[in-house]
N, C-alpha and C positions, 0 to 999 in steps of 0.2 A: 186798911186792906189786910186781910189775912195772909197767911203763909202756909205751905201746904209741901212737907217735906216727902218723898217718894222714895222709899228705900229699898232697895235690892237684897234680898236675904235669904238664906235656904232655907227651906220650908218641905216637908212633907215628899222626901225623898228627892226634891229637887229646888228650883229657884224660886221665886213670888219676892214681889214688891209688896209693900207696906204703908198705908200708909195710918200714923197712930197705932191703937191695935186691931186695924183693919187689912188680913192679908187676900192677896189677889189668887185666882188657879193658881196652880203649880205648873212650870214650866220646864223643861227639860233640861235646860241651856243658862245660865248666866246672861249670856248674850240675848237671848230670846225674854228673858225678866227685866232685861236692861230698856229693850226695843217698846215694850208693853207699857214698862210705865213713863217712857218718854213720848209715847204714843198719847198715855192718860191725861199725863200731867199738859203739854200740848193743850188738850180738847179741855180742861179743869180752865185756862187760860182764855179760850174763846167766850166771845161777847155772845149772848142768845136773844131769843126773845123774852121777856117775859111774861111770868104768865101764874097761876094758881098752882103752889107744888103742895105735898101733904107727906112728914116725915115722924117715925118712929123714937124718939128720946132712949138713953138705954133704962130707963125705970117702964118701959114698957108703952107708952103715952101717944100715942098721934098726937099730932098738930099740921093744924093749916095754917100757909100763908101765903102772901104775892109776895112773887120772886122777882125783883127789877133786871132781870138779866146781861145788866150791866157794871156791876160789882163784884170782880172774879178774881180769887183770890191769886196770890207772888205762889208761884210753882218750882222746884228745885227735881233732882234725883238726884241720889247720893249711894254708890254699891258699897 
């Protein structure tokens, strides 16, 4: 199982979460950056269906694959 840490950080005159070097909006509030990504990380933990997904690599690349929608990664937030 993976792990998927969500962090709280200032960003762009205001708050966003993180997660990697992936940051989220900007938010006004702390509190409101806080809510979001405990909101994320939440729904990152739910079971889905699966099904056919198709993702970008960062060298530029698609790829397709079947997603079994049951293998969802250990989620944390961390401010």
């Amino acid at each position: 199982m993976s792990h998927l840490t969500y962090a709280v950080v200032e960003h762009d005159g205001g708050w966003a979460y993180k997660v990697g070097d992936v940051y989220s909006e900007t938010f006004a509030t702390r509190e409101a950056a806080h809510a979001a990504a405990a909101r994320a990380a939440r729904e990152q933990r739910a079971p889905g269906q699966g099904g056919p997904i198709e993702y970008e690599d960062s060298s530029g690349r698609w790829h397709e694959e079947e997603e079994r929608g049951d293998d969802r990664p250990d989620t944390e937030v961390k401010d």
